[in-house]
KEKOLDO-967208 format. One record per residue (C-alpha): residue in three letters; z, x, y. Coordinates in nm, 4 decimals, m for minus. Each point is the difference from the previous one (the first is absolute). Layout:
! KEKOLDO-967208
code:ALA z:Z x:X y:Y
...
***
This chain:
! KEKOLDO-967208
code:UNK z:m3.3350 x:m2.5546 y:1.2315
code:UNK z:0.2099 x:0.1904 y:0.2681
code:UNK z:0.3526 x:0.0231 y:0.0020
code:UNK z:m0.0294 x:m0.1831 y:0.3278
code:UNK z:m0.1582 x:m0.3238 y:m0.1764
code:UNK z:0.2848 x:m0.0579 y:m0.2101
code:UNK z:0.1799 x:m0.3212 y:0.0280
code:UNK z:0.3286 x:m0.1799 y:m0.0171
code:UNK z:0.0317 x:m0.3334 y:m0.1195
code:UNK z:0.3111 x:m0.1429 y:0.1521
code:UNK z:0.1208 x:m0.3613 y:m0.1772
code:UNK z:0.3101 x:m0.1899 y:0.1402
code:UNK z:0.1316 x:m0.2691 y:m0.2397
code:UNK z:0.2404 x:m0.2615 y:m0.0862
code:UNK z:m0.0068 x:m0.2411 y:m0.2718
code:UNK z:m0.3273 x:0.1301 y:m0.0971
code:UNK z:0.0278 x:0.0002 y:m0.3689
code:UNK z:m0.3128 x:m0.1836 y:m0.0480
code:UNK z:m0.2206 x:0.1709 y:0.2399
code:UNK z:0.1007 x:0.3300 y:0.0785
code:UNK z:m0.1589 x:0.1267 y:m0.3761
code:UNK z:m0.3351 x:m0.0668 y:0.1035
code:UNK z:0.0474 x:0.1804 y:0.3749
code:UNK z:0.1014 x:0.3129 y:m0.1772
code:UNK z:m0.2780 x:0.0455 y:m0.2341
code:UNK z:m0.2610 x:m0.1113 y:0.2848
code:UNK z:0.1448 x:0.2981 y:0.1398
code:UNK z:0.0647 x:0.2471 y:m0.2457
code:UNK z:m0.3604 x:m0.1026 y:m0.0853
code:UNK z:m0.1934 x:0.1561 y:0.3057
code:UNK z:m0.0405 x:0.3868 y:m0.0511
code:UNK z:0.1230 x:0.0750 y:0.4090
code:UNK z:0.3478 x:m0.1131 y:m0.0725
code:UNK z:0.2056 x:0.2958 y:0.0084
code:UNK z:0.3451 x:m0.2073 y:m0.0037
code:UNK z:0.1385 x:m0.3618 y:m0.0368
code:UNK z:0.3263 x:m0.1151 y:0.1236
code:UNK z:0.1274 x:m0.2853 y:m0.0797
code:UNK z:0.2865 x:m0.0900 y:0.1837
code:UNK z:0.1670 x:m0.2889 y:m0.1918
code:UNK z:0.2152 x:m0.1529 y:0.2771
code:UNK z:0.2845 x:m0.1854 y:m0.1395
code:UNK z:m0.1434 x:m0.2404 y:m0.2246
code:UNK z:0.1965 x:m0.2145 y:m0.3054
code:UNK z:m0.2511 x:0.0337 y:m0.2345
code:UNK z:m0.1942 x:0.2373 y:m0.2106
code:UNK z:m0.2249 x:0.1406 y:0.2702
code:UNK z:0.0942 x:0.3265 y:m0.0232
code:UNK z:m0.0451 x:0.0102 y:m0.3579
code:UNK z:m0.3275 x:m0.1587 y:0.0127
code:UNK z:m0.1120 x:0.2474 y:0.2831
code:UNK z:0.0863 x:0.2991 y:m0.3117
code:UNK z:m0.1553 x:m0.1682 y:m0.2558
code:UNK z:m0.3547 x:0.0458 y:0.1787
code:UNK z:0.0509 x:0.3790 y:0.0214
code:UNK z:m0.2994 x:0.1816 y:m0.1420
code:UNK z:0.1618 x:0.2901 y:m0.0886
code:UNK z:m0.1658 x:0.2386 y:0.3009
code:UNK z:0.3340 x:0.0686 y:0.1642
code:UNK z:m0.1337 x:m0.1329 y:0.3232
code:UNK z:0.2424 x:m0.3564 y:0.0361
code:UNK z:0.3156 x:0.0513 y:0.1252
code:UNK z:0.2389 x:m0.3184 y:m0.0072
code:UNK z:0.3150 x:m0.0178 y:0.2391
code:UNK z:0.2437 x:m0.3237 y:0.0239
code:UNK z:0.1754 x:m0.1603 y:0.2588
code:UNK z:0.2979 x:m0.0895 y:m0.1296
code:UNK z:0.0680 x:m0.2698 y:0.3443
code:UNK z:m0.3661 x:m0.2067 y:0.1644
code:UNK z:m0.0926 x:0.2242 y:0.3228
code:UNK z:m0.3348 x:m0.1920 y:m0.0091
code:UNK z:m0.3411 x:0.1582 y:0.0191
code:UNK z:0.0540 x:0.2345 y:0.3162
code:UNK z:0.2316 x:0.1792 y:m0.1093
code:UNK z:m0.1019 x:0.0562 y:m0.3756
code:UNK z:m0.3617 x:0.1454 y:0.1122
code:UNK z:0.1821 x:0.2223 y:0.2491
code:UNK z:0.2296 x:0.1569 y:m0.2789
code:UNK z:m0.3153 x:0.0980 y:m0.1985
code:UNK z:m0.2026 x:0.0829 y:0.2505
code:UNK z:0.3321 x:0.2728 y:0.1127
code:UNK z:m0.0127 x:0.1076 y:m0.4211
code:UNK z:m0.3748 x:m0.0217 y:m0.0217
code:UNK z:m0.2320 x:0.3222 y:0.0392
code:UNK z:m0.3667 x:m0.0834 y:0.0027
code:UNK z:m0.1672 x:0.0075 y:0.3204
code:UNK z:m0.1361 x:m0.3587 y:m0.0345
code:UNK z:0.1719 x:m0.3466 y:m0.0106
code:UNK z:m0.0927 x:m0.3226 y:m0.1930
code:UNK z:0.2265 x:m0.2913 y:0.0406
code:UNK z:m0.0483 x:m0.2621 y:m0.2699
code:UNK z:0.2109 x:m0.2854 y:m0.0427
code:UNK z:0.1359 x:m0.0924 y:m0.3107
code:UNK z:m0.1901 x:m0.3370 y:m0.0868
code:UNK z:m0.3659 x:0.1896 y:0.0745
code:UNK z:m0.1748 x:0.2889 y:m0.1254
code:UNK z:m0.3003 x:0.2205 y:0.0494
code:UNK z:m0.3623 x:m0.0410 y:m0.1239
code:UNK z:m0.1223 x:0.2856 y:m0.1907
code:UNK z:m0.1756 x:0.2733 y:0.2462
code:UNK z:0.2321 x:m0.1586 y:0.3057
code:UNK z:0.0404 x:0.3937 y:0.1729
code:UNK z:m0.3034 x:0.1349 y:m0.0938
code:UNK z:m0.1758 x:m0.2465 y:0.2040
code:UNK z:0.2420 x:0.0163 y:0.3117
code:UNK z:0.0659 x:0.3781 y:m0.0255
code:UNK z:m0.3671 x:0.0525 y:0.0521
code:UNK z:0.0481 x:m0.0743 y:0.3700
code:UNK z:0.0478 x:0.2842 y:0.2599
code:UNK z:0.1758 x:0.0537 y:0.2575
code:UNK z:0.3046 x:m0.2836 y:m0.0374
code:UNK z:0.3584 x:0.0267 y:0.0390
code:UNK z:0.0230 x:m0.3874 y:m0.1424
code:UNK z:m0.2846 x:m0.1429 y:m0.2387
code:UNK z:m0.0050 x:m0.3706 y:m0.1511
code:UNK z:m0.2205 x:m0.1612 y:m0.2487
code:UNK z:m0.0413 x:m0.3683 y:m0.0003
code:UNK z:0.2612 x:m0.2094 y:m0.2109
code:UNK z:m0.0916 x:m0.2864 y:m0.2535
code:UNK z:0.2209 x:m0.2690 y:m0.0063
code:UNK z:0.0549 x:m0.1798 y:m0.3289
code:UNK z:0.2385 x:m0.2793 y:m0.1305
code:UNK z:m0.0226 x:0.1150 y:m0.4074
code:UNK z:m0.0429 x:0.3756 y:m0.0523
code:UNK z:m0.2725 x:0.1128 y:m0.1945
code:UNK z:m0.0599 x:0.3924 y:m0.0869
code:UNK z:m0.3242 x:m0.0846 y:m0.1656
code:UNK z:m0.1034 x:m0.1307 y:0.3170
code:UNK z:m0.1903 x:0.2257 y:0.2627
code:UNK z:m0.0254 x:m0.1156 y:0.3539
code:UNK z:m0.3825 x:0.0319 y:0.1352
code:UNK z:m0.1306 x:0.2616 y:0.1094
code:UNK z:m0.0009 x:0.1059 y:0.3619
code:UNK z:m0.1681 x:0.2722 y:0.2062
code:UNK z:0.2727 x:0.2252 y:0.1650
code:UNK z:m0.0919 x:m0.0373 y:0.3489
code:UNK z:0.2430 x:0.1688 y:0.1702
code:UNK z:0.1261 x:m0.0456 y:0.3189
code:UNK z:0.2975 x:0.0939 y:0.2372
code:UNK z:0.2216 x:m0.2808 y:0.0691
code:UNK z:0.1926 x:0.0712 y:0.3438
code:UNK z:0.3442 x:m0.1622 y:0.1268
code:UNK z:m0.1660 x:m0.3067 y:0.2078
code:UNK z:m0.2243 x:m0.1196 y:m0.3263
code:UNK z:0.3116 x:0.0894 y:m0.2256
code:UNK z:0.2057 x:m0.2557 y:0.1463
code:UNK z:m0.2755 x:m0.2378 y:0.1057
code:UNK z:m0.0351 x:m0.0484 y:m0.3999
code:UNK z:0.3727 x:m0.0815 y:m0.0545
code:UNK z:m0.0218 x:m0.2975 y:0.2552
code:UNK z:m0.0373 x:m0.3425 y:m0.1754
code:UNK z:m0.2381 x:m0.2752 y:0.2174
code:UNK z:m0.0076 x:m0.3349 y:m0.1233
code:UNK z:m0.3430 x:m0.0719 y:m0.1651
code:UNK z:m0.0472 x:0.3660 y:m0.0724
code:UNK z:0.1005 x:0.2274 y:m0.3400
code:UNK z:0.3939 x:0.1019 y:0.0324
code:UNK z:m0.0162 x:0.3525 y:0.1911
code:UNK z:0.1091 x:0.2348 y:m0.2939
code:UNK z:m0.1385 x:0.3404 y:0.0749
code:UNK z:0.3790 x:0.0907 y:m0.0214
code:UNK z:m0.0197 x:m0.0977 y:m0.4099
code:UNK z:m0.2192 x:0.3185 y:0.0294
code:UNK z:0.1476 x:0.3144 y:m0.2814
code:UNK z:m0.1256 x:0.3575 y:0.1764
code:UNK z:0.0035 x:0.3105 y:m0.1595
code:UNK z:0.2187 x:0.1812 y:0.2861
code:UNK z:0.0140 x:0.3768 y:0.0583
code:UNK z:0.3534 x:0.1365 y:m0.0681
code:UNK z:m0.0612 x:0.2509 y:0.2660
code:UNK z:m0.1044 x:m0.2709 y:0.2924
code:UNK z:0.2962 x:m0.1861 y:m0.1193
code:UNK z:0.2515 x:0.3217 y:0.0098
code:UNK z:m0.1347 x:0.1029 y:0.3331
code:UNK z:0.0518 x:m0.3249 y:0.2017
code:UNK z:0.3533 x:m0.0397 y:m0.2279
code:UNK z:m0.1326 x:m0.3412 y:m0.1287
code:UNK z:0.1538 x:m0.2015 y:m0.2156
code:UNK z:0.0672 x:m0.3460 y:m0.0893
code:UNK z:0.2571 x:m0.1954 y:0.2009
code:UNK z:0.3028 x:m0.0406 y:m0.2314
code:UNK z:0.0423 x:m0.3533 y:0.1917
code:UNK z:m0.2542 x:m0.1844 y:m0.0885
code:UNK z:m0.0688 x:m0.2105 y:m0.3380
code:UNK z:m0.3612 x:m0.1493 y:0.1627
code:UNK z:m0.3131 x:0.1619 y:0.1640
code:UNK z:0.1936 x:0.3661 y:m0.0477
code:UNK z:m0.3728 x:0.1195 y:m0.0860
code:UNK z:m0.1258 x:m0.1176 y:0.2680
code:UNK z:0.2392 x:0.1055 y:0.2632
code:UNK z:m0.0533 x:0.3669 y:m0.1955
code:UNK z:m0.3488 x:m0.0194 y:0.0372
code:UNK z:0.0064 x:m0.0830 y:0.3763
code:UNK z:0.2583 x:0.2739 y:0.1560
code:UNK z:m0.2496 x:0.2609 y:m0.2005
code:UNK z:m0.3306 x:m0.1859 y:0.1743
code:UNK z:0.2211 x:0.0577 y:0.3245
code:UNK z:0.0199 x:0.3611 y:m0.1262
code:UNK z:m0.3310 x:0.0724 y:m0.0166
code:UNK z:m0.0573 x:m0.0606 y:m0.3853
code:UNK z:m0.3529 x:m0.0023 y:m0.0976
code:UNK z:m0.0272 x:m0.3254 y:m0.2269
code:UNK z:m0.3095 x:m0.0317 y:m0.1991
code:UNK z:m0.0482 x:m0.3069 y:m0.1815
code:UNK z:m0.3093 x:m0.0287 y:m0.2772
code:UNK z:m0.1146 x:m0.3737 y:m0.1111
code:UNK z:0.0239 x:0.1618 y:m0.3671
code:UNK z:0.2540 x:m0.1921 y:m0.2395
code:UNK z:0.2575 x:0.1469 y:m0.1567
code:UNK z:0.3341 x:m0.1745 y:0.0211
code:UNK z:0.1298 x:m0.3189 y:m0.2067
code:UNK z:0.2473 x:m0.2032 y:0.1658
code:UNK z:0.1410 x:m0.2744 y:m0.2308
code:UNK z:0.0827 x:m0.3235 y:0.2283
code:UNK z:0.3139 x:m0.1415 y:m0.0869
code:UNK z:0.1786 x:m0.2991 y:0.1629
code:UNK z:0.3464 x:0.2216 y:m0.0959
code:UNK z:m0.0884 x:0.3406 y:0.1192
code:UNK z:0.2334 x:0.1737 y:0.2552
code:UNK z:m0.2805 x:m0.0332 y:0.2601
code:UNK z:0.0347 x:m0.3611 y:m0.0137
code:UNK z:0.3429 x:m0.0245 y:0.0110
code:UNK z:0.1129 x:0.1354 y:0.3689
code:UNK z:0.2440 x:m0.1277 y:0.1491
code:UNK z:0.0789 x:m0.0899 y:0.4018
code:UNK z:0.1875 x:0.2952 y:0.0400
code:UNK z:m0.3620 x:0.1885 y:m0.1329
code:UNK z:m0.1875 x:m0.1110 y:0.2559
code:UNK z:0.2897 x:0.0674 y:0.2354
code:UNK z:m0.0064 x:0.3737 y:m0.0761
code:UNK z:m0.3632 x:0.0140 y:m0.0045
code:UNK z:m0.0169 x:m0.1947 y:0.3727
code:UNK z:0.2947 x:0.3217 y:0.1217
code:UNK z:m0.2074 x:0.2639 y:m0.1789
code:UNK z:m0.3001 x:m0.1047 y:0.1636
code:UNK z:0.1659 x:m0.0682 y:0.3235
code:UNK z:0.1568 x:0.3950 y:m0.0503
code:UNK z:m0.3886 x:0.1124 y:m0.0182
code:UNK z:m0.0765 x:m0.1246 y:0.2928
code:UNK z:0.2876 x:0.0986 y:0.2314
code:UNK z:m0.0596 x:0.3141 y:m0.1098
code:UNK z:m0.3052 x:0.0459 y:0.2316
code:UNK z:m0.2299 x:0.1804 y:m0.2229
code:UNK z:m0.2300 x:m0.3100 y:m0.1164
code:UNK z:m0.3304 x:0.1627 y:0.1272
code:UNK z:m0.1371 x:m0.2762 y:0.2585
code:UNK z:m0.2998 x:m0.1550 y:m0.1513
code:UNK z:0.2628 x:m0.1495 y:m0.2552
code:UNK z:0.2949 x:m0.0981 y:0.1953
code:UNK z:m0.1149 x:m0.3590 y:0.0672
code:UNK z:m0.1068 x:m0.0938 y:m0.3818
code:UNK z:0.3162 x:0.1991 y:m0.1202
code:UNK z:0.2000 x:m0.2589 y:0.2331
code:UNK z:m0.1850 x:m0.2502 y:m0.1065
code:UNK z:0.0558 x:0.0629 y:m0.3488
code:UNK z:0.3901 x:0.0320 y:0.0870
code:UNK z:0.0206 x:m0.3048 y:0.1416
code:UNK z:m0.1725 x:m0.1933 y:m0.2643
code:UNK z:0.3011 x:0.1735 y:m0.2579
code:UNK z:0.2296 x:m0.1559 y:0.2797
code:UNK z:m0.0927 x:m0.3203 y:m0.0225
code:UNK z:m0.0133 x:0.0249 y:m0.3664
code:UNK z:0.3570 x:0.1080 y:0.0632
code:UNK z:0.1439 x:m0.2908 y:0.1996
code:UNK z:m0.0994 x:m0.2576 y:m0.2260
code:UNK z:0.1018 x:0.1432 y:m0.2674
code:UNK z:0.3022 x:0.0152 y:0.1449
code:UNK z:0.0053 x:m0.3793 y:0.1320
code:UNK z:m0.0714 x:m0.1466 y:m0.3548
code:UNK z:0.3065 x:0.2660 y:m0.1243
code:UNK z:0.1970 x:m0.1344 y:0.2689
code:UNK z:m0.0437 x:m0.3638 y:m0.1063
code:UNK z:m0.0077 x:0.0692 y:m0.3579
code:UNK z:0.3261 x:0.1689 y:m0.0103
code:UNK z:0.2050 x:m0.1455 y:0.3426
code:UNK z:m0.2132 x:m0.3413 y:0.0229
code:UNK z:m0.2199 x:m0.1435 y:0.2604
code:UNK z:0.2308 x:0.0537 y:0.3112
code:UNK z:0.0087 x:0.3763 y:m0.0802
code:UNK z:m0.4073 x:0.0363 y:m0.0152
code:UNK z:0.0028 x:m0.2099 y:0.3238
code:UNK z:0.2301 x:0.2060 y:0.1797
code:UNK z:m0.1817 x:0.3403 y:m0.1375
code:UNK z:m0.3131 x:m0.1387 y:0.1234
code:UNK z:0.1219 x:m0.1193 y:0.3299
code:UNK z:0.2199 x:0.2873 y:0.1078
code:UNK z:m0.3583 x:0.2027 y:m0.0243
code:UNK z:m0.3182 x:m0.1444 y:0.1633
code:UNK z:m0.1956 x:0.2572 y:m0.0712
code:UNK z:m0.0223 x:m0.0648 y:m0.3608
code:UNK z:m0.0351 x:m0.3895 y:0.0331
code:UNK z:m0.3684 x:0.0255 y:m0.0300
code:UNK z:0.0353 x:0.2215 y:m0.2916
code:UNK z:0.2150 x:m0.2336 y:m0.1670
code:UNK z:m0.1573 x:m0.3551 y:0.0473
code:UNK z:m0.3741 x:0.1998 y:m0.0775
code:UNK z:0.1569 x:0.0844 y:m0.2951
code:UNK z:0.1723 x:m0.2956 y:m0.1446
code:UNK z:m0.3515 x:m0.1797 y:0.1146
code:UNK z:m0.2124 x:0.2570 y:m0.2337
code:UNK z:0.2358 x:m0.0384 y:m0.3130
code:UNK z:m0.0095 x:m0.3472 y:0.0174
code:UNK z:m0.4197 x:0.0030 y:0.0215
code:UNK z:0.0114 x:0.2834 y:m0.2595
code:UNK z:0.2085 x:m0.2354 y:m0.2111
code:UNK z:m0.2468 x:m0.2977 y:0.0415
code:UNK z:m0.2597 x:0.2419 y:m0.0476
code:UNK z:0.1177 x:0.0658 y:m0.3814
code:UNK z:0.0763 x:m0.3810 y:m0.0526
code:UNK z:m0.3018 x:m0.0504 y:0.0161
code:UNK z:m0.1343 x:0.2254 y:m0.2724
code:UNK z:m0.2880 x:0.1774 y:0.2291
code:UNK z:m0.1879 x:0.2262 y:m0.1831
code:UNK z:0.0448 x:0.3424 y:0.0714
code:UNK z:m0.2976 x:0.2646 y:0.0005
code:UNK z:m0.0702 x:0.1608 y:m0.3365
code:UNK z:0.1427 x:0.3615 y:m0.0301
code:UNK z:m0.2712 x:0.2744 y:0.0200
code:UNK z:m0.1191 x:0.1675 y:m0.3278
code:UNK z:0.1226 x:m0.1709 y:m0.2786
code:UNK z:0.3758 x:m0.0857 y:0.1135
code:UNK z:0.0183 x:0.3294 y:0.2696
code:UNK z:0.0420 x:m0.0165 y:0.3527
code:UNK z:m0.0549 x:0.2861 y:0.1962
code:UNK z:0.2256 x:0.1298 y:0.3141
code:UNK z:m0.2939 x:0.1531 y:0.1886
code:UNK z:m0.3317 x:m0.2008 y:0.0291
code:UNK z:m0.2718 x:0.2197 y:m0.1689
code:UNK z:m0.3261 x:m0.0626 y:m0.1748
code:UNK z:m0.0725 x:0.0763 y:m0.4090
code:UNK z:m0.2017 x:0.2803 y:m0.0821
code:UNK z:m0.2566 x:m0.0339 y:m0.3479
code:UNK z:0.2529 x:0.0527 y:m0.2811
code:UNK z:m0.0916 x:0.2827 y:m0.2270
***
């Protein structure tokens, strides 16, 4: 293995005292993991303490703590600025890696971005191996990017943006990208689109090697109206800036608006929540443009809601509890 192969796992965490043991040793675990930095961003319990207590003695995890929440953002840009290896891996605290994760995606050629394909789970299970896959790579541009991050009603949530590259220091460094400091929801995939407008080469391979654990408490599930407000501006910011290529501009304004009307009524059912009825009213009157937004809305929650009244069954998770991020078919299992 080259110098140039080595990695660095970057974790951001808070209150991850029963997690973030089992994302460090997933790490530590794979042999291309030069470095993992945990940055333990202001948490009240023993999450930095469980992040040392996984240490396997190789010298390779380095732990820093926030002493004051600066939220995911800016803890991954601190340790990517006190990191050396030429490769990133962001993992988040509540997941981990399957053993063999890099040597499967580091395989590819010719990538300034590669992503394996995520398996979702709602109990974690280390014993547990997700099927197996064929690679397949393929390039994933700007316009299909975003086309799998918009939602349509009957269709699977868009969630290519869930995706975890391994991302090339040096792309990164050259196009001085970071993550926007800002924003608390979609920051990876607001990263991952001003480097497609860059140029980056993104490779994505149908392999499996990430865990994400689904929890109804997870940060990811907890954004708040002003989220979606700074994601809406940051998107906006793209944009304006004149440099989406123009194959993409229309879906990438498509997908804005849909985070705008996600926007607004979050912002009408604040408004009556917090000021009452005559407050919503007035938010929703004094702009038309987001009444449709906001009565489509309000109509879907309440179907959504009769939906689960009614105790529908819902499909029956791939492989044995999994669900997988990127459609792909099994290969023969050894």
């Amino acid at each position: 293995m080259t110098q140039q192969e080595k990695v660095c796992v970057i974790i951001a965490a808070k209150n991850a005292q029963e997690t973030i043991g089992r994302a460090v040793r997933s790490a530590l675990a794979e042999p291309e993991v030069a470095e993992v930095v945990v940055v333990d961003d202001g948490s009240d319990d023993r999450t930095m303490a469980a992040a040392g207590e996984a240490d396997d003695g190789s010298g390779r995890l380095d732990i820093i703590r926030f002493r004051v929440n600066r939220g995911p953002s800016a803890a991954r840009n601190h340790a990517i600025a006190i990191s050396r290896a030429p490769l990133i891996s962001i993992l988040d605290a509540d997941d981990f890696f399957f053993p063999g994760r890099f040597s499967q995606l580091l395989a590819c050629k010719d990538w300034d971005f590669v992503a394996d394909n995520i398996a979702f789970m709602a109990t974690p299970d280390l014993g547990q191996q997700p099927a197996r896959f064929a690679p397949r790579p393929r390039g994933l541009d700007l316009k299909a990017f975003i086309l799998g991050n918009i939602s349509r009603r009957g269709a699977p949530r868009g969630e290519l943006g869930f995706l975890k590259p391994v991302m090339r220091r040096a792309f990164l460094d050259a196009h001085g990208l970071r993550y926007r400091e800002d924003m608390r929801l979609g920051e990876d995939y607001e990263l991952y689109v001003r480097a497609l407008v860059k140029g980056a080469r993104y490779t994505v391979i149908e392999s499996c090697g990430y865990g994400a654990v689904v929890r109804a408490n997870s940060l990811s599930g907890q954004h708040r109206t002003k989220d979606l407000e700074a994601l809406h501006k940051a998107e906006r910011a793209i944009l304006a800036a004149g440099d989406v290529p123009a194959e993409a501009v229309g879906v990438m304004r498509r997908h804005c608006r849909q985070i705008g009307d996600r926007y607004a009524l979050r912002h009408f059912l604040d408004s009556r929540r917090e000021r009452g009825a005559g407050a919503a009213l007035a938010y929703a009157f004094g702009n038309p443009t987001a009444m449709p937004a906001i009565a489509g809305g309000i109509l879907r929650d309440k179907v959504d809601a009769a939906r689960r009244r009614s105790h529908r069954q819902t499909p029956a998770p791939q492989d044995g509890g999994l669900r997988y991020l990127l459609p792909a078919t099994s290969t023969a299992r050894d």
